[in-house]
C-alpha positions as CSV (number, residue, x, y, z in Angstrom):
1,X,5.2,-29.3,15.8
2,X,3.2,-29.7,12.7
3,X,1.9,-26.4,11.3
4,X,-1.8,-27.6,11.4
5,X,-1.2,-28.5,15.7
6,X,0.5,-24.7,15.8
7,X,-1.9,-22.2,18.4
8,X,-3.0,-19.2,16.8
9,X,-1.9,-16.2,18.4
10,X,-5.6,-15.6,19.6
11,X,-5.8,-18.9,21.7
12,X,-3.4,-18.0,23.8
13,X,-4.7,-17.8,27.0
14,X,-4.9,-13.6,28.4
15,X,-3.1,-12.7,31.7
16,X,-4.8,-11.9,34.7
17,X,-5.7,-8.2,35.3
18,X,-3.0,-5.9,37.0
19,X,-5.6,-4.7,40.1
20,X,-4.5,-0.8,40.4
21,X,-4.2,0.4,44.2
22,X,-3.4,3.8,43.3
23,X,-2.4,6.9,40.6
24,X,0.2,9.5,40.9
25,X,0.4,12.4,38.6
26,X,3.8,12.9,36.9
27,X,5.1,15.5,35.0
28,X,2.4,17.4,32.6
29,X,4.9,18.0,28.9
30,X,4.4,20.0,26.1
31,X,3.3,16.6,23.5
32,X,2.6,13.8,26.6
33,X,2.1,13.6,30.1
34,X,3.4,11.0,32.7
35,X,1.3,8.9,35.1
36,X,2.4,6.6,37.7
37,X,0.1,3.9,38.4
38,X,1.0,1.7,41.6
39,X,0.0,-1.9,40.2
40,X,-0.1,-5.7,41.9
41,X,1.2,-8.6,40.1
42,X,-1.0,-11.2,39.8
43,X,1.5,-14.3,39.5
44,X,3.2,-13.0,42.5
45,X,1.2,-10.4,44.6
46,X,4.2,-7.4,44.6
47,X,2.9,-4.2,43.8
48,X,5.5,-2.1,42.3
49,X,5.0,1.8,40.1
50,X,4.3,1.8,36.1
51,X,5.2,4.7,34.4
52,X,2.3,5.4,31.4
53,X,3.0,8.5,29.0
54,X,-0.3,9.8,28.0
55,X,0.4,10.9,24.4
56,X,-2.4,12.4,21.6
57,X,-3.4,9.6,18.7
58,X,-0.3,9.8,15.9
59,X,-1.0,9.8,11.8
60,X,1.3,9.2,9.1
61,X,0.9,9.1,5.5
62,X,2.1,6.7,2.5
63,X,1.3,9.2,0.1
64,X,1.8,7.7,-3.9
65,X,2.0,10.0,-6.9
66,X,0.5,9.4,-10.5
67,X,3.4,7.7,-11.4
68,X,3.5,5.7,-7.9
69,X,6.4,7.3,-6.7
70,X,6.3,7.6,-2.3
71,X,6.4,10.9,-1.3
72,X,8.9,11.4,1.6
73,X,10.5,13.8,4.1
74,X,13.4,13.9,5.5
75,X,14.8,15.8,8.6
76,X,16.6,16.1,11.8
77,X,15.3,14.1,15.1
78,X,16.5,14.9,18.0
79,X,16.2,11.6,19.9
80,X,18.8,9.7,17.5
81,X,20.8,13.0,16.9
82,X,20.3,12.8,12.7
83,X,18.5,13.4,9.8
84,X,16.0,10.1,9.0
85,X,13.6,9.7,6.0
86,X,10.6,9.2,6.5
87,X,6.7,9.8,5.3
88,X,4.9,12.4,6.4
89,X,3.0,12.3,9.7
90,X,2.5,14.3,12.9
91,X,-0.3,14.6,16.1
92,X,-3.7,14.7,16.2
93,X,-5.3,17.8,16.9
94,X,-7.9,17.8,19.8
95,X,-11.0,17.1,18.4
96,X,-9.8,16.3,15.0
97,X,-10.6,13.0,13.1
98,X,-7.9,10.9,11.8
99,X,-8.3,11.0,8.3
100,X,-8.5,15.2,8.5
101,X,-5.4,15.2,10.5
102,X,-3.8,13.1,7.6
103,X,-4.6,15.1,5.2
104,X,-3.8,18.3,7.1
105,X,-0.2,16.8,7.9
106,X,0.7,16.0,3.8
107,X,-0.4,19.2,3.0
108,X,1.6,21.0,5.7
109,X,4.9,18.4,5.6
110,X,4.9,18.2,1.8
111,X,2.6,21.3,0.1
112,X,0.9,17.7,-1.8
113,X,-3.0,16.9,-1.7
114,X,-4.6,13.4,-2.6
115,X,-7.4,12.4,-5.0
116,X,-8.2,9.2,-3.2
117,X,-7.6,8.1,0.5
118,X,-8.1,4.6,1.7
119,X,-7.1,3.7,5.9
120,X,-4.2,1.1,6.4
121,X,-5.7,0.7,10.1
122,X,-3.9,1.5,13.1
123,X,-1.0,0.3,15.4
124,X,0.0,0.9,18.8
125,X,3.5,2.8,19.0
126,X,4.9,1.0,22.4
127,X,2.2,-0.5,24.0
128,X,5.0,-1.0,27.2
129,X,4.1,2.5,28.4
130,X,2.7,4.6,25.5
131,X,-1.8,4.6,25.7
132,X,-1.7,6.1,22.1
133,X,-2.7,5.0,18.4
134,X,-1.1,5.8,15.7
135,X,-3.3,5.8,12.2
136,X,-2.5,4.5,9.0
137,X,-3.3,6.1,5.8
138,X,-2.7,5.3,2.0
139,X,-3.2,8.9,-0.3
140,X,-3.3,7.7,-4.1
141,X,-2.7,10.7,-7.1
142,X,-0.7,12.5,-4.7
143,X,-0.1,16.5,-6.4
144,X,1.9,19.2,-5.3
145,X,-0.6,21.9,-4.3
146,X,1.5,24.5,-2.6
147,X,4.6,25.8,-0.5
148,X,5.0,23.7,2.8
149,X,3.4,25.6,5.7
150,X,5.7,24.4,8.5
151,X,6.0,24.7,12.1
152,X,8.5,27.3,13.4
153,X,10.2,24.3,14.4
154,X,10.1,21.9,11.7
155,X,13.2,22.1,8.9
156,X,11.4,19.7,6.3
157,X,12.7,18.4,3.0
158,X,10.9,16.8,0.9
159,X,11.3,14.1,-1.8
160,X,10.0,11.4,-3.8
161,X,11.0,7.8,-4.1
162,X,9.7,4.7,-6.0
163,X,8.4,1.8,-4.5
164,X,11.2,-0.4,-5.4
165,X,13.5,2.1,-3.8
166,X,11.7,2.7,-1.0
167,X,11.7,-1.2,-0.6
168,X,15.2,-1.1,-0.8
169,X,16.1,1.7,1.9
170,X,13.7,-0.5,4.2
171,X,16.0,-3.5,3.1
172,X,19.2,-2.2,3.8
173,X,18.2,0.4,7.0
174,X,18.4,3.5,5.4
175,X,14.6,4.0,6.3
176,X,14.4,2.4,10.1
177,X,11.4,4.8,11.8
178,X,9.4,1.8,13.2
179,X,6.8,3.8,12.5
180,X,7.1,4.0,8.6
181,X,7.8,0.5,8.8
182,X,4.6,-0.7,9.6
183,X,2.6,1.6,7.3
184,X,4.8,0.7,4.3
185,X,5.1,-2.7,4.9
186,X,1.1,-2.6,4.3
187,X,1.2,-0.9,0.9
188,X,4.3,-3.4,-0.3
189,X,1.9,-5.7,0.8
190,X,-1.1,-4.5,-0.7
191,X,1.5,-4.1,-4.1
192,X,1.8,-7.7,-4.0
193,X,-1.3,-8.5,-3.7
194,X,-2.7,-6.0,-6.5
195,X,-2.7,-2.0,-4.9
196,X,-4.2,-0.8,-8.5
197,X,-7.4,-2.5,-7.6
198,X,-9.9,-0.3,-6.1
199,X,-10.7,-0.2,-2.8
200,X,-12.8,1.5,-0.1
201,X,-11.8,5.0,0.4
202,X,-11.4,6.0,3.8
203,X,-13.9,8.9,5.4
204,X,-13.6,11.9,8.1
């Protein structure tokens, strides 16, 4: 198929709604809660049980230095069973804007503040059964301000790499967090296409 007769993702036809006959409550978690929602298909008419986890919006950071080094952290998750590198990033509070929670995760993660802050946009984590955001946020002149001020349970460390390095890592799977993917591949991006330029910084 010649590239000019190629749909664009947006004409794609949408599927038909899944009509919902019924909710149960699941199990109510420290960080997310379950639902199970009892849902027809609309090709066939079956109604089977969705499982959605109700989780709080997500932020995470691509924080660059003066000398455009990434700032990263690095420590042990539980759900892979080893230490991964990653940027810094955590939940949003209740009530709390995006950009404040950003800036309140660096600060915590790292002990760094920002001069400038511009928003990368947003993805959704696993839209399969997760209902949550998670924001993306560039900080520029990145300076250490601090100590860290983490959790009881967090056991942080915290580096710095360079762009070509962090490029690298992403290369070869040394940094793999889907999560850190998707907000770094927009900066490389932006790199490419002229990240010195100025652009508009983001707001609370």
């Amino acid at each position: 198929m010649a590239e000019s007769e190629r749909p664009g993702a947006r004409s794609i036809p949408d599927p038909r709604p899944w009509p919902r006959h019924g909710v149960r409550a699941g199990t109510e978690y420290r960080i997310f809660t379950t639902t199970f929602e009892e849902l027809e298909n609309p090709r066939t008419g079956q109604r089977m049980e969705r499982v959605v986890v109700d989780a709080p919006d997500w932020v995470n950071v691509v924080g660059l230095t003066a000398e455009r080094d990434v700032i990263v952290v690095k420590q042990h998750r539980f759900g892979v069973g080893a230490p991964t590198i990653e940027i810094p990033g955590g939940m949003i509070d209740p009530g709390e804007q995006p950009l404040v929670a950003a800036k309140r995760e660096l600060r915590e993660e790292t002990g760094f503040v920002a001069e400038r802050w511009r928003s990368l946009g947003a993805v959704a984590p696993n839209p399969a059964f997760l209902n949550n955001r998670c924001h993306h946020f560039l900080a520029e002149g990145c300076r250490r301000s601090g100590e860290q001020l983490q959790d009881p349970g967090e056991d942080i460390h915290v580096g710095t790499m360079s762009l070509e390095e962090m490029r690298a890592a992403i290369l070869d799977g040394a940094v793999d967090h889907s999560l850190v993917l998707t907000a770094m591949l927009r900066v490389l991006d932006l790199r490419s296409h002229g990240l010195e330029d100025d652009g508009a910084e983001a707001r609370p």
